[in-house]
C-alpha positions in Angstrom: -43.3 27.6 18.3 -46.3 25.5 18.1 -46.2 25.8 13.6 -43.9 23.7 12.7 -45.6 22.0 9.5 -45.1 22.5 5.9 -48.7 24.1 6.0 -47.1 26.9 8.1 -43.4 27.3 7.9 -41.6 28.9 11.0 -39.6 32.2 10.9 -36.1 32.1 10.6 -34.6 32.7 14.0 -37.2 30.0 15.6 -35.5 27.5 13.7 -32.5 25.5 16.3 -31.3 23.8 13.0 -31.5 23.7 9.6 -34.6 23.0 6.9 -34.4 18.8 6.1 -34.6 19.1 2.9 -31.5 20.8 1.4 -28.8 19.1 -0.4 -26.2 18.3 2.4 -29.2 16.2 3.9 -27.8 12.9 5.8 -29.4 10.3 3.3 -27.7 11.9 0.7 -26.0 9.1 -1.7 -22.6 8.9 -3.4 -23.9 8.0 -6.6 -25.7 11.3 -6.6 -22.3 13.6 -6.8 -21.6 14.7 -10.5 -18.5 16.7 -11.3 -19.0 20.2 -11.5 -17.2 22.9 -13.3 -13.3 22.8 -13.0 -12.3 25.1 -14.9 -14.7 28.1 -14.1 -13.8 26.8 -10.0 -10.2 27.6 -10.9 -11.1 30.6 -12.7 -12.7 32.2 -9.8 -10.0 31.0 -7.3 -7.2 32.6 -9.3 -9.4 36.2 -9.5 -9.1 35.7 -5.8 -5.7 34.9 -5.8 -5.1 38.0 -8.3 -6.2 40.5 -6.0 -3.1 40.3 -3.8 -1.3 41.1 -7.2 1.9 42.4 -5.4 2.2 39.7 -3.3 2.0 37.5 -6.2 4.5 38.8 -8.6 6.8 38.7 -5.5 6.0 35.3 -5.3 6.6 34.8 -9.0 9.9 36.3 -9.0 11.2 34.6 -6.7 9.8 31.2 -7.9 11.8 32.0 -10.8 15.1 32.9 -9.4 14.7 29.5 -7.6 14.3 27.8 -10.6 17.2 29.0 -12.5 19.6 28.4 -9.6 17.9 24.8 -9.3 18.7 24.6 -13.4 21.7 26.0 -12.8 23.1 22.9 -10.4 23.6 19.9 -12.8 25.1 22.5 -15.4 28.0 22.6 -12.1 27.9 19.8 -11.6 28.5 19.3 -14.9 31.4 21.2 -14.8 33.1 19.9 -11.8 33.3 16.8 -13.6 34.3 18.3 -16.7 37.5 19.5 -14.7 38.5 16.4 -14.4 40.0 14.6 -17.8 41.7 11.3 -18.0 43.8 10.1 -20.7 47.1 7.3 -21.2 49.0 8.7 -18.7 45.8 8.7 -16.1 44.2 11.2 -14.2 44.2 15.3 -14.5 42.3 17.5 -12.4 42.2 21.6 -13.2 41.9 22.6 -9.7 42.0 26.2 -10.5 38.4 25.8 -12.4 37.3 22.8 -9.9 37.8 25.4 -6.6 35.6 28.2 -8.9 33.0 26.1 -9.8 32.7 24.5 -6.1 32.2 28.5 -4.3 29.9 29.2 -7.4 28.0 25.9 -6.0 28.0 26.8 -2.5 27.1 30.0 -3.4 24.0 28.9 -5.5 22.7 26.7 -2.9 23.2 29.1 0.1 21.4 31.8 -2.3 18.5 28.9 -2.5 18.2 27.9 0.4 17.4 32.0 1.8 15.1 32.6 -1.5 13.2 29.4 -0.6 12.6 30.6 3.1 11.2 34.2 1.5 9.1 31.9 -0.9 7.5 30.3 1.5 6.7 33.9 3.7 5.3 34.9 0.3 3.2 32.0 -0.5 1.6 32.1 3.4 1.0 35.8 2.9 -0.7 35.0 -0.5 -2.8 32.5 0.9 -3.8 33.9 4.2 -4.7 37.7 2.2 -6.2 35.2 -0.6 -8.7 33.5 2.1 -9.2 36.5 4.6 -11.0 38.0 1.2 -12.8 35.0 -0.1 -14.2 33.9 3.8 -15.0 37.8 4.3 -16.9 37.4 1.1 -18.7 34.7 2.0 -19.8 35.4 5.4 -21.4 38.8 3.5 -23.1 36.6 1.3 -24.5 34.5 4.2 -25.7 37.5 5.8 -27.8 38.3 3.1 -28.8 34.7 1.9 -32.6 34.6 1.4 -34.7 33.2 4.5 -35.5 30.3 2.1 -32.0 29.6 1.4 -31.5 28.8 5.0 -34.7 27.0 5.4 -33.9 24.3 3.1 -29.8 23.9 3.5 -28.3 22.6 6.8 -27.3 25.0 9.2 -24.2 22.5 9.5 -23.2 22.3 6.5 -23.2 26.0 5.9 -20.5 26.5 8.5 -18.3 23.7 7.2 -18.2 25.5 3.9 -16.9 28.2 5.6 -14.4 26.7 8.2 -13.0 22.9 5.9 -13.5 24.0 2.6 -11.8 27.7 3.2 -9.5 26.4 5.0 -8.7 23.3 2.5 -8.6 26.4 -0.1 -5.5 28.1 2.3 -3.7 24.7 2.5 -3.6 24.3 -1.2 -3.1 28.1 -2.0 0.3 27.6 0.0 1.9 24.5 -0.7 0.3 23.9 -4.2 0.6 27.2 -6.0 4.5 27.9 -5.7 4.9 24.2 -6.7 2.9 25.1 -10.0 4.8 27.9 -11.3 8.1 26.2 -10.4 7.0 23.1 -12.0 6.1 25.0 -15.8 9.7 27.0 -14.7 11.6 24.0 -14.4 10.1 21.6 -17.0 11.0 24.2 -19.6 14.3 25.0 -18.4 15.1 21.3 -18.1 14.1 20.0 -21.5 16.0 23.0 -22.9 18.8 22.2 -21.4 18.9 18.3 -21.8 18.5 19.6 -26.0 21.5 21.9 -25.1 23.5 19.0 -23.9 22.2 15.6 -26.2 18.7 15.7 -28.2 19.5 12.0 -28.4 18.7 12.0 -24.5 16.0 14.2 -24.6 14.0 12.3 -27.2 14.4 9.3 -25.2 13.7 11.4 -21.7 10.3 12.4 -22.9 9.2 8.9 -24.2 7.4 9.1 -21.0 5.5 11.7 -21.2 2.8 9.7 -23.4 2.1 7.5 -20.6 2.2 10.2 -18.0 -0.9 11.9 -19.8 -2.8 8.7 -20.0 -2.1 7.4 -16.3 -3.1 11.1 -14.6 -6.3 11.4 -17.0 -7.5 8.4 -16.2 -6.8 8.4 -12.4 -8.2 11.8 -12.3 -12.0 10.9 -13.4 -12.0 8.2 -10.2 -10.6 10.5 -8.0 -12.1 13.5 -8.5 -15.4 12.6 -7.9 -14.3 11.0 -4.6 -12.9 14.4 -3.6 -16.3 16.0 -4.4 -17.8 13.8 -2.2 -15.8 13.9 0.6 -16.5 17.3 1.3 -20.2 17.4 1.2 -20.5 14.0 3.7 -18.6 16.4 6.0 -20.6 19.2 5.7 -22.9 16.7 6.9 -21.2 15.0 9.1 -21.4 19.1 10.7 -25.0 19.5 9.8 -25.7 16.2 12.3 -23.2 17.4 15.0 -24.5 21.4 15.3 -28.1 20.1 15.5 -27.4 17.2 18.2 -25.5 20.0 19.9 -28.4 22.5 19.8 -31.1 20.4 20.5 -29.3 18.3 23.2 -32.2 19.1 25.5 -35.1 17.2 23.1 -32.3 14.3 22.1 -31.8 13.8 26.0 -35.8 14.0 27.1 -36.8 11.8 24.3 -33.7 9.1 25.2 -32.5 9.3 21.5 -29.5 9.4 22.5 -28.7 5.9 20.6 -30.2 7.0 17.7 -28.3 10.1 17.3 -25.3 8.1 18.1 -25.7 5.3 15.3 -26.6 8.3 12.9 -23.6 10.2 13.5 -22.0 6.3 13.0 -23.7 6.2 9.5 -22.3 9.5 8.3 -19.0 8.8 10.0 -19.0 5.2 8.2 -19.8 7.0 4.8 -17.5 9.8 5.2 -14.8 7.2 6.1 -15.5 5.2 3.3 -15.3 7.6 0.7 -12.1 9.1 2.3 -10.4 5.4 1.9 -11.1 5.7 -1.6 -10.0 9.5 -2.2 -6.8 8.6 -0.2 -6.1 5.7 -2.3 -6.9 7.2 -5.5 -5.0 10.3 -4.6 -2.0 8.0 -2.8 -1.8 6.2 -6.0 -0.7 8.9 -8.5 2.5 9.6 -6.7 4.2 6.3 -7.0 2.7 5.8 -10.4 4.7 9.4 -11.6 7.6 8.1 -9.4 7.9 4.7 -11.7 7.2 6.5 -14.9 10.2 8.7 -14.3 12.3 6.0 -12.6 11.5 4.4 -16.0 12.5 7.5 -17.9 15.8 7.7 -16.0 16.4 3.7 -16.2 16.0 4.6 -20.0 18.9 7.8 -20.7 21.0 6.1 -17.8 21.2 2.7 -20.9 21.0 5.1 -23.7 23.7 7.5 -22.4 25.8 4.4 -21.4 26.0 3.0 -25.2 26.8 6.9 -26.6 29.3 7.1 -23.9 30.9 3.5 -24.4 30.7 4.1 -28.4 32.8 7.9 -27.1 29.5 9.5 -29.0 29.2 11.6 -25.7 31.1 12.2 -22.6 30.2 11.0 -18.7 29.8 15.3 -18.1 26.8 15.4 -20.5 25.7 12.1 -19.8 25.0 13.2 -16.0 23.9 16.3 -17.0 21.0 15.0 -18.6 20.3 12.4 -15.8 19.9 15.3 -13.7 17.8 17.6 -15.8 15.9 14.1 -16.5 14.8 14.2 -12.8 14.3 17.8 -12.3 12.0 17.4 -15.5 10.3 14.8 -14.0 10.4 16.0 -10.2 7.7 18.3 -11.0 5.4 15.8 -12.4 5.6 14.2 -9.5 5.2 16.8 -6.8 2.1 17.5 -8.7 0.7 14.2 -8.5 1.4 13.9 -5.3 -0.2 17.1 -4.3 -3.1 16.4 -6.6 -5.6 14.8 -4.3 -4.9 18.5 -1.9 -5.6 20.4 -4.6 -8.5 18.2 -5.9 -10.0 19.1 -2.1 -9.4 22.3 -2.3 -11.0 22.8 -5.5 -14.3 20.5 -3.6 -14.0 23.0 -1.2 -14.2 26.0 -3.4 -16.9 24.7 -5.3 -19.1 24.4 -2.4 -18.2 28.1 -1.6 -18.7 29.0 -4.7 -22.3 27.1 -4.5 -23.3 29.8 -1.9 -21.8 32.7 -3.4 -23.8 32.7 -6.8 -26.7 32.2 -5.0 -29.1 34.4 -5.3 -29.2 37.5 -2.7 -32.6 38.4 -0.5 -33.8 40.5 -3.5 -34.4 44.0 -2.1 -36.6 46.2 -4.5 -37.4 49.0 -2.4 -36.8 52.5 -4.1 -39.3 54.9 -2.1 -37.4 56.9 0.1 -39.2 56.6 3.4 -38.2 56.8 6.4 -39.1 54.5 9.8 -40.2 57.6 11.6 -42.6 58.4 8.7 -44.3 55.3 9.0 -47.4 55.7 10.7 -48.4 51.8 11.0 -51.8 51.3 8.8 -51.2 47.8 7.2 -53.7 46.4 4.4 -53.8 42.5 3.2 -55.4 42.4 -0.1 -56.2 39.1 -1.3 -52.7 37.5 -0.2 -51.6 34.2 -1.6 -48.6 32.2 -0.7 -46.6 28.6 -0.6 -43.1 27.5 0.6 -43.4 24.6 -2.1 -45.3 24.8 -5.0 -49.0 23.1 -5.1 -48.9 23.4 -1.8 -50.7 26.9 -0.6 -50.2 28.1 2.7 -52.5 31.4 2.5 -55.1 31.3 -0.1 -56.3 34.9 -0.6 -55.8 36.0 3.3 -57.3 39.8 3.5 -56.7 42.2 6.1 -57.4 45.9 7.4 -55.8 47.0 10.2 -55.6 50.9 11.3 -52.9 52.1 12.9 -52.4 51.7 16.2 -54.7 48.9 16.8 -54.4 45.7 18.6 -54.9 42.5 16.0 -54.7 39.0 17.5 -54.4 36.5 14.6 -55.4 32.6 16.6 -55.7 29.6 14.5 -55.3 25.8 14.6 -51.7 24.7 14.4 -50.4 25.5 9.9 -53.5 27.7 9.5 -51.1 30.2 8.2 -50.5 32.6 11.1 -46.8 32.9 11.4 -47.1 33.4 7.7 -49.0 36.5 7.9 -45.5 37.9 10.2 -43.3 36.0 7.3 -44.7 38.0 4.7 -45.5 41.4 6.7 -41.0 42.0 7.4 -40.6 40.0 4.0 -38.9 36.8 4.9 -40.7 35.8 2.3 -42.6 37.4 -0.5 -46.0 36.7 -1.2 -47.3 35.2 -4.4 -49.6 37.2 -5.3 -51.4 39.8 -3.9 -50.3 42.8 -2.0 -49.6 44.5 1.2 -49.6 47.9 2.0 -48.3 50.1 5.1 -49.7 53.6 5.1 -50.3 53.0 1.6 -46.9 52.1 -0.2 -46.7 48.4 -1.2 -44.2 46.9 0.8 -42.0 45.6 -2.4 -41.8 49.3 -2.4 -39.9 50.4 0.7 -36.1 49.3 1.3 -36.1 46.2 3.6 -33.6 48.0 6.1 -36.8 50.3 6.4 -39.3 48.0 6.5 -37.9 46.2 9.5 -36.6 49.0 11.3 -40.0 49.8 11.7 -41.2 46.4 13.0 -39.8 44.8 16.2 -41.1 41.0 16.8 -41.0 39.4 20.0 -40.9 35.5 19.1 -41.8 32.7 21.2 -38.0 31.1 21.0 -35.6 33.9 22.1 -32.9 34.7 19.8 -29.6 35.9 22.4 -26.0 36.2 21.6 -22.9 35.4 23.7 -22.7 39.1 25.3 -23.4 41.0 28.0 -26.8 41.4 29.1 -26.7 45.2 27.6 -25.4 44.0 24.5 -28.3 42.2 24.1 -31.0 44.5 25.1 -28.9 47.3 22.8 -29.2 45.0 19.8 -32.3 47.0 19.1 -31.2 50.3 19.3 -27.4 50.4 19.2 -26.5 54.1 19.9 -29.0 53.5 22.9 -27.9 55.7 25.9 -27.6 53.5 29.3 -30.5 55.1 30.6 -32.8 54.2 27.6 -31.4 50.7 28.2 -32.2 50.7 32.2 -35.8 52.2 31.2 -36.1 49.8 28.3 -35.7 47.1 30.8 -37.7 48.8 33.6 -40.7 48.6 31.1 -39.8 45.1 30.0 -39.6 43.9 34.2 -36.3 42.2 33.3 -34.1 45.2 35.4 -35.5 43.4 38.5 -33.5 39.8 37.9 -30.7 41.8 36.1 -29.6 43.8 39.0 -29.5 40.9 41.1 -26.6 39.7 39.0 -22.8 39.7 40.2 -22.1 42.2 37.2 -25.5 43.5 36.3 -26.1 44.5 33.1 -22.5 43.5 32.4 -23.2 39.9 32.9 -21.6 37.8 29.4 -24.8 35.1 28.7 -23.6 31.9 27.6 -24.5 30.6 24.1 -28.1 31.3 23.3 -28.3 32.8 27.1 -29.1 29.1 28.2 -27.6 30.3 31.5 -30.7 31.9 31.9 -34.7 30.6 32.6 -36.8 30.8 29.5 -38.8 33.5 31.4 -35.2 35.7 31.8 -34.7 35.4 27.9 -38.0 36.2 27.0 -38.3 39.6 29.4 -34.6 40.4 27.8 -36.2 39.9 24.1 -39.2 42.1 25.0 -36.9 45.1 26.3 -35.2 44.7 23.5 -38.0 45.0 21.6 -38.9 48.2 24.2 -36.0 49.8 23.3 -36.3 49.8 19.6 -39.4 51.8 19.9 -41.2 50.4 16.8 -44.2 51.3 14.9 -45.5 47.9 14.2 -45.2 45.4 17.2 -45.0 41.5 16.2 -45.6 39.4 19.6 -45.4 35.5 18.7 -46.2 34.0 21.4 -44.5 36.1 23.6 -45.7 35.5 26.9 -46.3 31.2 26.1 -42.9 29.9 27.9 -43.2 32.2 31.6 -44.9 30.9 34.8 -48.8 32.7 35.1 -47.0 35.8 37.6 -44.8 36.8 35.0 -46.9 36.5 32.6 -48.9 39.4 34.5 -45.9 41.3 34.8 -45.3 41.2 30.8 -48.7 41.6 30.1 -48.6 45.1 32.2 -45.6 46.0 30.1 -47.3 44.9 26.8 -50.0 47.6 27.2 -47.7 50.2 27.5 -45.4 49.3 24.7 -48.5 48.4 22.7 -50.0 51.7 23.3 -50.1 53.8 20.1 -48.3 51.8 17.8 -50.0 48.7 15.5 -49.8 45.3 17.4 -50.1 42.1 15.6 -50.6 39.0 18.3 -50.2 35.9 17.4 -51.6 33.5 20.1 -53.1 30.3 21.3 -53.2 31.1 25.1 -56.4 33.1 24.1 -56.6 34.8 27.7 -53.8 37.4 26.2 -55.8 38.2 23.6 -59.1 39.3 25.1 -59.3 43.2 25.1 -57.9 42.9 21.2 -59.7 45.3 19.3 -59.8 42.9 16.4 -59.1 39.0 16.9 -59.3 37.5 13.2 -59.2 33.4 13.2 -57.4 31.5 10.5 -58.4 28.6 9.1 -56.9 26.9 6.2 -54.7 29.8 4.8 -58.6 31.2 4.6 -60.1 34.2 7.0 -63.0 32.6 9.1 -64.1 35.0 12.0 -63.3 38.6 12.2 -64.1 40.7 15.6 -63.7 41.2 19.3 -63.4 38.7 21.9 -67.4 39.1 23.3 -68.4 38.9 19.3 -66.5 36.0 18.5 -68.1 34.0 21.6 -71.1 35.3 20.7 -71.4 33.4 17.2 -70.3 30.3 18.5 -68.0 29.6 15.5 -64.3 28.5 14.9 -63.0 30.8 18.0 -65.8 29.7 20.3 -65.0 26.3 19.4 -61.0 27.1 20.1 -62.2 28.8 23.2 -63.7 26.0 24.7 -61.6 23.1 23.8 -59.0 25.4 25.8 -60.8 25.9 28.9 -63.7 23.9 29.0 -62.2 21.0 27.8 -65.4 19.9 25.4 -65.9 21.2 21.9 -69.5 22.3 20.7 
């Protein structure tokens, strides 16, 4: 694509990367990251989480039976002891209660145990269910972002929202959420029964609980933002990678090899300092819980030991408590030491989130219309449009065309041609102004219309990993094989197809790049063929093939151009010469309008293009 200035923004699927300018942009700063919104991030991540509601009340339940068996363990414990009493005359055990209460133990644990192996079935389910939904969500909401959207955000990064930061949502989903609903189980059971067994204790268990507040608040503000962070330098460290990876051709012909190296090295050195500092921060609130509650139980253990020594409580309750003490505790702790997961995982939702609330391709259309209906008269009234504001790309760019005629728009490079095609299928959406097929204003007719009726052959072919029919079929799907064979017939691509191993069977690699530029391009004009449009778009479609194929397409243009409306946009101006109109662009402005022999004739902007392309002097 020869316009590739902010004067003259490309379309969409010419683009190998993303736009520079989006937010996950490789000079972005830490300093720059804010803290967003927790609580409406959790809010939406439990709605997801909610809509696998069987799964987790399952999950609930059997959280809950886990904790009361857990509770239920010191309180045994307790008991065993308790079956043992000594007085003057020494030692007594009740053997008789002491065997019960050991099966009832057994029993517990065994019954644990097998309802911690289904909780962790359920919690996978829940999470799996939970992020099948959420990533389905999002890829529908990438397939409908606006063009702009992906102009101006990293193709990179875009994908790493939906790969990392899903899948740090999954991690957390099953190891984190269980943990939370045991933790509010058991800390509630615990301090109830530590009160059941000496308030004494339990005033002096939950002295900590002061300091616990104060040590997680304040090592959550560091960390969070650290977490934040983390996740957008790898999104990216992504957006570098997939564009090295696309355009390894231009990194290797221009030797930037080095460069691209030591840039990757800059994000790596970023994202690997800011992941020290997450880990540390997150490392640290573990052994800080752990010492608080070591404190806590250092505290009941001295307490406990003066009631017992002054016989104000007996060694049954005093290690009753000391148990609940660490069960109420435990939890506190397993949270802080899953926090910095669950501080990624809520980074990573936030940046899904970011693409979910954006806004959709807005799609107005209400006339009911249909692509056969379309008859392929397009009017350009007084069309004015920017990709940034102040900046005008097209400044009141008028237009007639008839249907079925053959328009060539030619222009110096950002004149605004491949802006005309932008705004024609609605990529973008003009300013002001308005364009018309057959009458209807295009904000008028459904998109899904619109470009049903509109096939464009671009200069940079657009192919999937697929066969070779696959390909071709993308523009008609229910295509029959012999519309496909006669599609590519027309196109002159059946001729290197068949010479294949498999034919039209053939899987392409990525982006076909197993294939010549000339091979792509014939396979994106029989696609094109086969779609059987009313309005052609041709960007350059005949720039990247040798001067014989060229001849070849050129014979197959006429036909497919015959009877429907053709818009060219060229610079090899030999393609162009039997257009019935060729209008010339100049500063987002109309200069020249008429035929090849006319234009020449005034000895204007196209005679002047004319000759600095053949003659090799301007006049």
């Amino acid at each position: 694509m020869a316009e590739n200035k902010t004067t003259d923004r490309p379309m969409v699927e010419m683009r190998p990367g993303g736009g520079p300018g989006g937010p996950g942009g490789p000079r972005a700063r830490l300093n720059a990251e804010k803290p967003k919104d927790l609580k409406g991030t959790l809010s939406k991540l439990i709605r997801y989480i909610g809509k696998n509601s069987m799964l987790l009340i399952a999950l609930l339940v059997l959280v809950v039976l886990i904790a009361i068996l857990n509770l239920a363990g010191p309180a045994l414990q307790a008991e065993a002891i308790g079956a043992i009493t000594i007085d003057t005359e020494g030692a007594h055990v009740d053997f008789d209660k002491l065997y019960i209460v050991v099966i009832v133990m057994a029993a517990v644990y065994i019954v644990s145990s097998a309802l911690t192996y289904l909780q962790g079935v359920a919690a996978a389910r829940l999470s799996q269910n939970t992020v099948r939904t959420l990533r389905a969500d999002l890829f529908a909401k990438i397939s409908y972002l606006p063009i702009r959207y992906t102009d101006t955000h990293r193709h990179g990064d875009i994908m790493s929202r939906m790969t990392n930061d899903v899948e740090n949502i999954s991690n957390s989903v099953s190891q984190s959420i269980a943990s939370l609903f045991s933790a509010m189980i058991t800390l509630i059971g615990s301090f109830a029964m530590m009160l059941y067994y000496s308030p004494i204790l339990t005033l002096v268990a939950i002295v900590t609980i002061p300091l616990t507040i104060i040590v997680t608040t304040n090592l959550s503000k560091f960390m969070r933002k650290y977490f934040v962070a983390q996740q957008r330098i790898l999104g990216q460290l992504n957006g570098h990678i997939e564009e090295t990876v696309t355009g390894y051709k231009t990194v290797m012909a221009y030797s930037k090899e080095e460069s691209s190296v030591e840039e990757f090295r800059k994000i790596s050195s970023e994202y690997r300092k800011v992941g020290i500092k997450a880990n540390i921060w997150g490392g640290i609130m573990g052994p800080c819980m752990n010492m608080i509650g070591n404190l806590g139980y250092l505290l009941i253990a001295a307490v406990g030991g003066y009631l017992a020594a002054n016989a104000s409580l007996g060694i049954d309750a005093i290690q009753a408590v000391l148990q609940y003490s660490k069960q109420f505790t435990r939890p506190i702790n397993e949270i802080a030491n899953q926090y910095s997961q669950i501080l990624t995982a809520i980074a990573g939702a936030e940046r899904v989130f970011e693409i979910m609330e954006a806004g959709s391709e807005p799609d107005d259309g209400k006339n009911p219309i249909t692509p056969d209906e379309i008859n392929g008269n397009i009017v350009f009234d007084d069309i004015r449009f920017s990709y940034k504001e102040g900046e005008p790309v097209l400044k009141g760019f008028s237009l007639d065309v008839k249907q079925g005629q053959k328009i060539a728009i030619v222009g110096a490079t950002g004149s605004g041609k491949t802006t005309v095609v932008n705004l024609l299928t609605r990529f973008y959406d003009i300013d002001s102004g308005k364009i018309t097929i057959d009458g209807i204003d295009i904000m008028d007719i459904p998109k899904n219309t619109l470009r049903r009726a509109i096939a464009i052959v671009l200069q940079d072919t657009v192919l999937f990993s697929d066969t070779i029919a696959a390909n071709i079929r993308y523009g008609k799907l229910d295509a029959t094989d012999e519309e496909l064979r006669r599609a590519a017939a027309t196109a002159n691509a059946d001729v290197f197809v068949e010479r294949l191993p498999e034919g039209y069977n053939t899987v392409l690699a990525e982006s076909g790049s197993d294939l010549s530029q000339g091979q792509r391009q014939l396979l994106s004009i029989a696609r094109a063929v086969l779609a059987d449009p009313k309005i052609l778009i041709l960007d350059e479609a005949t720039s990247s093939v040798d001067t014989r194929t060229e001849m070849h397409i050129q014979s197959a243009m006429v036909a497919l151009m015959k009877g429907r409306t053709s818009l060219i946009i060229a610079h090899r101006l030999s393609t162009i010469r039997d257009a019935d109109k060729i209008v010339v662009l100049d500063g987002g402005v109309v200069a020249e309008v008429g035929s090849h022999e006319e234009l020449l004739a005034k000895k204007g902007a196209y005679y002047r293009l004319y000759q600095n392309q053949y003659a090799g002097f301007a006049t």
